[in-house]
C-alpha angles and dihedrals in degrees: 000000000000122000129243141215118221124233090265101038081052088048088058100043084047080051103043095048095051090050090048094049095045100036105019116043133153081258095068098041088054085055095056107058093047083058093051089233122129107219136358102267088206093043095055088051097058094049095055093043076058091056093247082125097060111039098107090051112079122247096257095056093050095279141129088228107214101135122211096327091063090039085050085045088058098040098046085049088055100037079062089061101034084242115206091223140152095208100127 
């Protein structure tokens, strides 16, 4: 049996790699560590302002509430892109 997103587990991943791909590429990340410095500031607060923060939290603690599988859509987007991230 394969498994399936939902609609809005698909709507996340769709949403994580093109942040990742706009805000997060292999370029910055090689920017980065020329620089010394460990993640993009800006970068992490726009995430968060997009709810990648808080996908793991349920919705009636401040979360998104997707559980593992939306924290796994917004690994794997940023896993594509080498991300500099302190997601975890």
């Amino acid at each position: 049996m394969a498994f399936v997103l939902s609609e809005e587990q698909q709507m996340l991943r769709d949403s994580a790699r093109a942040f990742a791909d706009e805000k997060l590429p292999v370029s910055q990340l090689r920017a980065l560590r020329a620089k010394g410095e460990g993640f993009d500031k800006a970068a992490w607060k726009e995430m968060a302002e997009l709810g990648f923060a808080g996908v793991l939290i349920p919705e009636e603690f401040g979360g998104s509430g997707f559980g593992y599988v939306g924290l796994g859509q917004v690994l794997e987007a940023q896993g594509r892109t080498i991300a500099a991230s302190p997601i975890i």
